[in-house]
SELOZA-703655 format. One record per residue (C-alpha): chain; y, x, z; residue in one letter. Coordinates in steps of 0.2 Angstrom, whole numbers. Each point is the difference from the previous one (the first is absolute). Example, Ala and Ser with C-alpha at 12.3 -4.5 7.8 and 13.67 -1.06 7.14 Angstrom:
BEGIN
<mol:A	v:-22	u:62	w:39	type:A>
<mol:A	v:17	u:6	w:-3	type:S>
//
This chain:
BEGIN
<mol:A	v:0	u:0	w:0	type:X>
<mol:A	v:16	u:8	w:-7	type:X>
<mol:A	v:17	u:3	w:10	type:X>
<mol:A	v:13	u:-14	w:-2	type:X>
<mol:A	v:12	u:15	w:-7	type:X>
<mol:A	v:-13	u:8	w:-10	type:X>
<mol:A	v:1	u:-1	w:-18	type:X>
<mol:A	v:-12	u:3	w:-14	type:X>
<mol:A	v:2	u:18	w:-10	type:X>
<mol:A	v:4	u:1	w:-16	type:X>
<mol:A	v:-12	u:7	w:-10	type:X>
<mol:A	v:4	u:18	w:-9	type:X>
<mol:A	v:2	u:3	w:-17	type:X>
<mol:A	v:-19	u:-6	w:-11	type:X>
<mol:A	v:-2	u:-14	w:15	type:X>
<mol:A	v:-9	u:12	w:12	type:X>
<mol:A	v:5	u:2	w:16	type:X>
<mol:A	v:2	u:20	w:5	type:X>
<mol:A	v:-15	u:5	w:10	type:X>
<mol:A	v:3	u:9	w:19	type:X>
<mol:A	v:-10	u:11	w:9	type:X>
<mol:A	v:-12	u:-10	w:14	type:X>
<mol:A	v:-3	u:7	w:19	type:X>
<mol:A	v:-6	u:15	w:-1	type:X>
<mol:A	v:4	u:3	w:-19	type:X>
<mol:A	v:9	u:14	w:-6	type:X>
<mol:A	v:16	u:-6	w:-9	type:X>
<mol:A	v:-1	u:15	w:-14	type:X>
<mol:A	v:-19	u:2	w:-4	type:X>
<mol:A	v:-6	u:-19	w:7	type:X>
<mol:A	v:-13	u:9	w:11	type:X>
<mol:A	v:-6	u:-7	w:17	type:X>
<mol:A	v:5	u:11	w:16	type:X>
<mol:A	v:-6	u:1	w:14	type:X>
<mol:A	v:9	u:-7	w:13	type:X>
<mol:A	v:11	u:10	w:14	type:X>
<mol:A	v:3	u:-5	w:17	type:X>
<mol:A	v:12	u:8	w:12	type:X>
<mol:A	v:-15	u:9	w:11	type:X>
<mol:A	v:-6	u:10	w:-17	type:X>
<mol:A	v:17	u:8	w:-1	type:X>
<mol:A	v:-2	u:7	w:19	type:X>
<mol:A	v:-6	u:21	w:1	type:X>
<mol:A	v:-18	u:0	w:0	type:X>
<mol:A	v:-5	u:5	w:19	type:X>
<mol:A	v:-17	u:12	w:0	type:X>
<mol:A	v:-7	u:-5	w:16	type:X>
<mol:A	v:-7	u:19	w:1	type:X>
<mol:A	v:18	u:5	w:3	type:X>
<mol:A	v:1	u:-10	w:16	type:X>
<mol:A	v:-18	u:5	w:7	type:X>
<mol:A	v:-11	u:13	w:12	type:X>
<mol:A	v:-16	u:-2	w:-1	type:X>
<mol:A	v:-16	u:9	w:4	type:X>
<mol:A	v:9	u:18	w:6	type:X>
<mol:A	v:-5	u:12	w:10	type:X>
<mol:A	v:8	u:13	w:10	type:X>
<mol:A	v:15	u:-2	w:-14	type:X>
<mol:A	v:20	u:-1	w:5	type:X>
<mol:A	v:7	u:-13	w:-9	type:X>
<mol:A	v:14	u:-9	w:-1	type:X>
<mol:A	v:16	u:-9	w:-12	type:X>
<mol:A	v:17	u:5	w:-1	type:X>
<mol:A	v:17	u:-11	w:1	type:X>
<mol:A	v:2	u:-11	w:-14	type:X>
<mol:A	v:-19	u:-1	w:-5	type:X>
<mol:A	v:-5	u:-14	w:9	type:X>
<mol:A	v:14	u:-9	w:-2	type:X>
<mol:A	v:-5	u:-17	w:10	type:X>
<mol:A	v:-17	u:-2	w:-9	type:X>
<mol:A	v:-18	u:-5	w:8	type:X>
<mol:A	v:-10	u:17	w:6	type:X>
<mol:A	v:-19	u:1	w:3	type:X>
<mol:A	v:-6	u:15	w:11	type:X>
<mol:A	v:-20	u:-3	w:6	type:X>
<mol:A	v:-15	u:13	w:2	type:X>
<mol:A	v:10	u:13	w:4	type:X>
<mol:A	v:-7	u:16	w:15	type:X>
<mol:A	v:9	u:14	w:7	type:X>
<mol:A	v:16	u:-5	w:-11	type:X>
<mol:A	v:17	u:5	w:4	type:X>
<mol:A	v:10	u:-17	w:-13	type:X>
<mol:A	v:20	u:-2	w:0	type:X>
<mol:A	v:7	u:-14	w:-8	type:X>
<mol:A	v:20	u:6	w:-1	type:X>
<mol:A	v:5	u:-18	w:-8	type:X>
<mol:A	v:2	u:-17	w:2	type:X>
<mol:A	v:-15	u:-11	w:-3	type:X>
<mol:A	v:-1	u:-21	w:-1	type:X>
<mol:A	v:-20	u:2	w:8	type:X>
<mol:A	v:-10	u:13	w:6	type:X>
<mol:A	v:-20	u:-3	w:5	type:X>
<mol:A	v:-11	u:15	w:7	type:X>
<mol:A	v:-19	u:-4	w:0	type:X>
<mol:A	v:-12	u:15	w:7	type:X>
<mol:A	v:10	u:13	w:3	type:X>
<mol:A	v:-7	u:14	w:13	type:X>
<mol:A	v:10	u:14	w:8	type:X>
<mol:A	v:13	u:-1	w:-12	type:X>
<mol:A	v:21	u:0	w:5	type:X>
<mol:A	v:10	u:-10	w:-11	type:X>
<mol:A	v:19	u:-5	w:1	type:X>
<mol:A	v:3	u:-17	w:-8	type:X>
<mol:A	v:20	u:-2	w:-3	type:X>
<mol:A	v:8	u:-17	w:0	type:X>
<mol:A	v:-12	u:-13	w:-6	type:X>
<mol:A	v:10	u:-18	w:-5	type:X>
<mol:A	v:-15	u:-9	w:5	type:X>
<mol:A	v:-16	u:7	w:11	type:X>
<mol:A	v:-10	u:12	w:2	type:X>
<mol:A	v:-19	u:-3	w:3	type:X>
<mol:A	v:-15	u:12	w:10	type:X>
<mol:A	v:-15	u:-5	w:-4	type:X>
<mol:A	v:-17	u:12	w:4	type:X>
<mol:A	v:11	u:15	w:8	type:X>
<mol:A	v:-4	u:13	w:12	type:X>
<mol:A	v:5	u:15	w:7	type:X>
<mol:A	v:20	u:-3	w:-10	type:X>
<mol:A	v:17	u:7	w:6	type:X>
<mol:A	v:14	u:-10	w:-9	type:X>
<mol:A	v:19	u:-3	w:-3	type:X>
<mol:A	v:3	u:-19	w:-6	type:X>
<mol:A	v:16	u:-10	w:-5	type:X>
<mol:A	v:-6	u:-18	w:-5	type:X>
<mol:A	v:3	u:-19	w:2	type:X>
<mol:A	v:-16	u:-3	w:7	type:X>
<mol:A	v:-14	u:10	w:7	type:X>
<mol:A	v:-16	u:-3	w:2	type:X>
<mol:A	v:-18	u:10	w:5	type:X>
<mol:A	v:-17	u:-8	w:-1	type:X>
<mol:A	v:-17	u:9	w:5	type:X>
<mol:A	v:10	u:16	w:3	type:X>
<mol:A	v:-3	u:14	w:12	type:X>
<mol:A	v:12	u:13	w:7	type:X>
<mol:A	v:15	u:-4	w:-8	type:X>
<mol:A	v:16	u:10	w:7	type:X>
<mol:A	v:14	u:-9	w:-10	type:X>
<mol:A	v:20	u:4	w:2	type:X>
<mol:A	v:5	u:-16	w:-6	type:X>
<mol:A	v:17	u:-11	w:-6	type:X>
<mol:A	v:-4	u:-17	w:-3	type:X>
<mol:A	v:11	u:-15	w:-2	type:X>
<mol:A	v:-12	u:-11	w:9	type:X>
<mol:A	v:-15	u:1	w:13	type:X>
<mol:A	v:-12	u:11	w:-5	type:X>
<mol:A	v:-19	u:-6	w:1	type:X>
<mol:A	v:-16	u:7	w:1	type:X>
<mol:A	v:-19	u:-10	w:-2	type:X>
<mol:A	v:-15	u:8	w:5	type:X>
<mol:A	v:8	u:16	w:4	type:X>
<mol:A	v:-2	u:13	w:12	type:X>
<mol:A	v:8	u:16	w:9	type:X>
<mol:A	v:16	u:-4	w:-8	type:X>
<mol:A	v:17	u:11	w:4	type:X>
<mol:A	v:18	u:-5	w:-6	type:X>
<mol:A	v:16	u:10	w:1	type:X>
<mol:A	v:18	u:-4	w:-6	type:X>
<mol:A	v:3	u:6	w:-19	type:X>
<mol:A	v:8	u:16	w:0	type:X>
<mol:A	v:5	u:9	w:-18	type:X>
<mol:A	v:15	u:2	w:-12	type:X>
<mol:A	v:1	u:5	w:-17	type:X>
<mol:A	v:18	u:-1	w:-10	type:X>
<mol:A	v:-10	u:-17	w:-11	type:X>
<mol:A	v:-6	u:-8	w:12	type:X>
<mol:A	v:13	u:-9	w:8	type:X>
<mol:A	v:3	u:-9	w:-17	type:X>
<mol:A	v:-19	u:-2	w:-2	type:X>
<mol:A	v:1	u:-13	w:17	type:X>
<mol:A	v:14	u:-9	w:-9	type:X>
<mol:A	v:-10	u:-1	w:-16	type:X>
<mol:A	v:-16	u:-7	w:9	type:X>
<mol:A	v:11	u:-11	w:9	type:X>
<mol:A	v:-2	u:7	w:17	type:X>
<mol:A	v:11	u:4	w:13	type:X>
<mol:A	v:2	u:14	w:9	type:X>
<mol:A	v:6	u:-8	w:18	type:X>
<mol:A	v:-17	u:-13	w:1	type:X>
<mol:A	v:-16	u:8	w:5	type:X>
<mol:A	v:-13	u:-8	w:9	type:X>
<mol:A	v:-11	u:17	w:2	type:X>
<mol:A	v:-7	u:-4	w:17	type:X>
<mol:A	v:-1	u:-18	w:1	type:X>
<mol:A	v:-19	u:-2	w:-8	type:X>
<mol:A	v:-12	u:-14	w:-1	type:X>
<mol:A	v:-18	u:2	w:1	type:X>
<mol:A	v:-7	u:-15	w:-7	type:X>
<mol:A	v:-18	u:6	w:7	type:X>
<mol:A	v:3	u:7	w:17	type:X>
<mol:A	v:-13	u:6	w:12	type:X>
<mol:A	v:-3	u:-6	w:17	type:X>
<mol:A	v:3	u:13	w:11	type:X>
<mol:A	v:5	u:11	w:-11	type:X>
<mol:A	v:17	u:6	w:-10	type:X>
<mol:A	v:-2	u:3	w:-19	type:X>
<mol:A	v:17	u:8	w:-3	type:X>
<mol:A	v:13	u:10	w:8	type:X>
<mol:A	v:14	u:10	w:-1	type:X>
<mol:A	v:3	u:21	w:-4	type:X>
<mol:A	v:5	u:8	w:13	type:X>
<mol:A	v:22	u:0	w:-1	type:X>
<mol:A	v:-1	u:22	w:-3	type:X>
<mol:A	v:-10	u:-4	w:-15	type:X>
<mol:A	v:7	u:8	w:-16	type:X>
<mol:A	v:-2	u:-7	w:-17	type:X>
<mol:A	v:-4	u:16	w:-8	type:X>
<mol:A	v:-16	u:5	w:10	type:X>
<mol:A	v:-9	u:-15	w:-7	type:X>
<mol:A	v:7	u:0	w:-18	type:X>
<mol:A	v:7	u:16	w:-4	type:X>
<mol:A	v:11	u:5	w:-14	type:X>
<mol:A	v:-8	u:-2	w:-16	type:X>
<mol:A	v:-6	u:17	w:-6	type:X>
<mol:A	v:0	u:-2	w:-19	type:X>
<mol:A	v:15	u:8	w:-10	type:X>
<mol:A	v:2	u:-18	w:-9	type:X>
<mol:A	v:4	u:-8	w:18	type:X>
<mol:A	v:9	u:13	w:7	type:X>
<mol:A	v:16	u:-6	w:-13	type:X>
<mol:A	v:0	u:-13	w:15	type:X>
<mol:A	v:14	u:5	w:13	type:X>
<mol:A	v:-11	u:-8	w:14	type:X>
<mol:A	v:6	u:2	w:18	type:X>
<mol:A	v:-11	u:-6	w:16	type:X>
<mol:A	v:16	u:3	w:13	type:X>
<mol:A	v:-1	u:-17	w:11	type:X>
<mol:A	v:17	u:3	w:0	type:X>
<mol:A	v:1	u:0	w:-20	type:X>
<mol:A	v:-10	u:-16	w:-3	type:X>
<mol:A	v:6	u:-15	w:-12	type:X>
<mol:A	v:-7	u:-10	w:15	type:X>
<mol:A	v:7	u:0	w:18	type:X>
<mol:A	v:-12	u:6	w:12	type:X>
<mol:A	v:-5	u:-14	w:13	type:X>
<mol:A	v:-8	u:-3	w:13	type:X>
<mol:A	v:-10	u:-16	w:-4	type:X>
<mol:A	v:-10	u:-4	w:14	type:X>
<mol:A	v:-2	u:16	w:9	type:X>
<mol:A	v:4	u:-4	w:19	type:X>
<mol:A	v:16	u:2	w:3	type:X>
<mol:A	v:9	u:12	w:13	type:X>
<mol:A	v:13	u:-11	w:3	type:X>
<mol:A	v:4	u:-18	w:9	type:X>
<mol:A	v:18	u:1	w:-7	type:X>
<mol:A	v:4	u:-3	w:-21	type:X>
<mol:A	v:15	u:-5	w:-11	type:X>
<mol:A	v:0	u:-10	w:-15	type:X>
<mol:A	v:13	u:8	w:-14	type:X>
<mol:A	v:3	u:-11	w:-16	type:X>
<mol:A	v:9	u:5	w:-18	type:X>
<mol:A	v:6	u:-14	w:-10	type:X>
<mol:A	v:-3	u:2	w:-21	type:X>
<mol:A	v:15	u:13	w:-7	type:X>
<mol:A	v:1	u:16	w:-11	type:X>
<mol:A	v:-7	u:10	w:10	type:X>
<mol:A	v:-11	u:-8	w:12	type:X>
<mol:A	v:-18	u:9	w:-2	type:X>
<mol:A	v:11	u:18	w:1	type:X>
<mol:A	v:10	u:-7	w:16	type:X>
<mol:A	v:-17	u:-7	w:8	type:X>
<mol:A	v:-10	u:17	w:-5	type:X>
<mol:A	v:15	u:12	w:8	type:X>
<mol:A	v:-2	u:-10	w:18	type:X>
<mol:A	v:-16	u:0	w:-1	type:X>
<mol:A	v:0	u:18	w:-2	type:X>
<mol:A	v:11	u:5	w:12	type:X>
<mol:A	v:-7	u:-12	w:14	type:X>
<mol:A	v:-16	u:7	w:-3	type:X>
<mol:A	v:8	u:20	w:1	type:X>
<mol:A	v:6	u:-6	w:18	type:X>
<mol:A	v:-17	u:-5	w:6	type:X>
<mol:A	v:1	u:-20	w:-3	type:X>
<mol:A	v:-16	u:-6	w:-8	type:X>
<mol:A	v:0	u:-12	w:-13	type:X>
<mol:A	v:-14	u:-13	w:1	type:X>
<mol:A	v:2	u:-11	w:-13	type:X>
<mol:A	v:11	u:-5	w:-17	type:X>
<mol:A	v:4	u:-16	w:-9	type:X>
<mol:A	v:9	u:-5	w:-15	type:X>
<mol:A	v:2	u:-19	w:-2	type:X>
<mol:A	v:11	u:-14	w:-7	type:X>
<mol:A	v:8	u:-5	w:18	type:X>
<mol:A	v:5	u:-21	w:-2	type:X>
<mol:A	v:15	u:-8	w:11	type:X>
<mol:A	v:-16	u:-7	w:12	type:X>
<mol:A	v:-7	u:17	w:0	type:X>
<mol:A	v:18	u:8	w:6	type:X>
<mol:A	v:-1	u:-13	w:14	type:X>
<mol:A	v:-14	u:3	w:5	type:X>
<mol:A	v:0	u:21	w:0	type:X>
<mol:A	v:18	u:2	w:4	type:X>
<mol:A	v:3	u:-16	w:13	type:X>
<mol:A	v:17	u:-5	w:6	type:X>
<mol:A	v:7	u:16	w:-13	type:X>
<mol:A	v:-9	u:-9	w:-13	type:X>
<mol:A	v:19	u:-6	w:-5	type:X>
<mol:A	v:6	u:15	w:-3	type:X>
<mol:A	v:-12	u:5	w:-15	type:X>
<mol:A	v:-3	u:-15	w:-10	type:X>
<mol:A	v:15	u:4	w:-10	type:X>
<mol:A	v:-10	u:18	w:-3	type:X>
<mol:A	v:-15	u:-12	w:-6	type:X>
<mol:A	v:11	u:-11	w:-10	type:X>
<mol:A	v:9	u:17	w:-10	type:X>
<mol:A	v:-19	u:7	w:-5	type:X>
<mol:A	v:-4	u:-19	w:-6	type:X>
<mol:A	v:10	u:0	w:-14	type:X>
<mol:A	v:-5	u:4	w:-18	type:X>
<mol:A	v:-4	u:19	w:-3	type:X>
<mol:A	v:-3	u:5	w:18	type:X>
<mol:A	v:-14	u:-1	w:9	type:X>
<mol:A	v:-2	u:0	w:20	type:X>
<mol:A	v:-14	u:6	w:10	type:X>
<mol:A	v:-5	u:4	w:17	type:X>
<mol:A	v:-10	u:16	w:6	type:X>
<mol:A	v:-6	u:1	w:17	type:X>
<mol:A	v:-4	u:13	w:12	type:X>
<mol:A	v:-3	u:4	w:15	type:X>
<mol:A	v:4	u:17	w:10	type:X>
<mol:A	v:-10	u:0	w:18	type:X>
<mol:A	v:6	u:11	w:12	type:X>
<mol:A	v:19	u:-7	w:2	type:X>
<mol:A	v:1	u:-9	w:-16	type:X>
<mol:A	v:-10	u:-12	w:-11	type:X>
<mol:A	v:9	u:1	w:-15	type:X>
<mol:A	v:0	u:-9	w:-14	type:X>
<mol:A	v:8	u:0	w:-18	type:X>
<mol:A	v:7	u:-14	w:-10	type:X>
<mol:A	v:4	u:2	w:-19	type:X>
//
């Protein structure tokens, strides 16, 4: 059924209407092509690339800018020492034995499965162990950390810097002030018994995963000083040797994570102990509710990072000792 405003074409010249070219036809020669969708014009990815497996006493690893927020593979890997120097969307690790592996900031989660006897340095979304034995893990996760049918875990606070890796976090999404690294679940605990714990406070990052040794990897400017890690260095749940504590909060500006990162290191140069740190979207109720009868004072502070093009956030942290401190973006 024609449109009302169509019309009838005239016929060319000998009565015959001109021919076109069909779907799919090419309009010079008449032939049929194939047809091309928007996923075939996309750089062919050789899963090879993005894979260990099957090594053996082998130091292995990927540079900045090689990964770049694809999926990764490592499984029946022994006595290897891997380094992942990018950003990655997922990461699983399937029976892997004696091997020390740092993961950088994964977008989405990173997943033990069959381990044993693994030293490891992990920035994810997610974590998660099943049927894994003698993990020591110095971990950054966004959120709580679980392990399933796991045993003689250990977990220390991420500790590392290299000059990419603080825009790897922001490219995987991650921020650098919200680490759960002590707050685990075990979904299959033990009567009795403890399935995890945590490294002893003194422990150092590079006396379970060293430097990597290769001339490749050596291009990385990697640095283990606690003092020089992307993440802050917190206590989690560590007992604390203090009763007393201060909240401090940063409200969303130019320069809000420097600002945050320059008290917390010269807090923490005067002996203060910082326990925990947050970054949040803070909501007139929740202003109420964490700064009480001041609350009136910083609403307008809330109202300013509300509008378009700024962003507001809230980091919190706690310094035992005489103060609980805690940051706000």
């Amino acid at each position: 059924m024609g449109c009302f405003f169509s019309r009838r074409r005239k016929p060319a010249q000998g009565g015959q209407l001109p021919q076109q070219a069909g779907a799919g036809q090419d309009a010079a020669t008449g032939e049929q092509k194939a047809p091309q969708y928007s996923w075939d014009l996309r750089a062919k990815v050789d899963p090879k690339e993005y894979t260990f497996s099957g090594l053996k006493n082998e130091t292995v690893g990927r540079l900045p800018g090689k990964v770049a927020g694809q999926q990764f593979v490592i499984q029946d890997c022994e006595n290897c020492k891997i380094y992942i120097f990018d950003h990655s969307a997922t990461i699983t690790i399937d029976d892997c034995v004696n091997c020390q592996i740092f993961l950088g900031p994964i977008k989405g989660s990173v997943f033990f499965r069959d381990c044993k006897d693994c030293k490891c340095v992990v920035a994810c979304q997610q974590f998660r162990t099943r049927d894994c034995k003698k993990l020591e893990v110095f971990l950054c996760c966004a959120t709580q950390p679980i392990i399933e049918s796991s045993t003689g875990m250990k977990f220390g606070c991420f500790q590392y810097y290299y000059p990419e890796l603080a825009l790897q976090f922001k490219d995987a999404g991650l921020s650098i002030f919200n680490n759960t690294w002590s707050n685990i679940h075990d979904f299959t605990p033990v009567s009795g018994e403890n399935n995890w714990g945590l490294l002893p406070e003194t422990a150092v990052v590079q006396d379970y995963v060293p430097l990597p040794s290769s001339e490749e990897l050596k291009a990385v400017r990697i640095s283990t000083d606690a003092t020089k890690s992307i993440i802050p260095i917190t206590r989690g749940r560590r007992q604390k040797n203090s009763d007393e504590s201060c909240l401090a909060v940063f409200f969303a500006g130019d320069y809000t994570t420097a600002n945050a990162r320059k008290l917390i290191d010269e807090m923490t140069s005067k002996g203060f102990q910082l326990v925990q740190t947050k970054e949040v979207l803070m909501k007139a109720e929740d202003a109420h509710r964490v700064f009480q009868q001041s609350a009136s004072e910083f609403i307008p502070l809330l109202e300013k990072v509300a509008q378009p093009h700024s962003s507001g956030a809230v980091a919190h942290a706690d310094l035992p000792g005489v103060v609980k401190k805690s940051l706000c973006f």
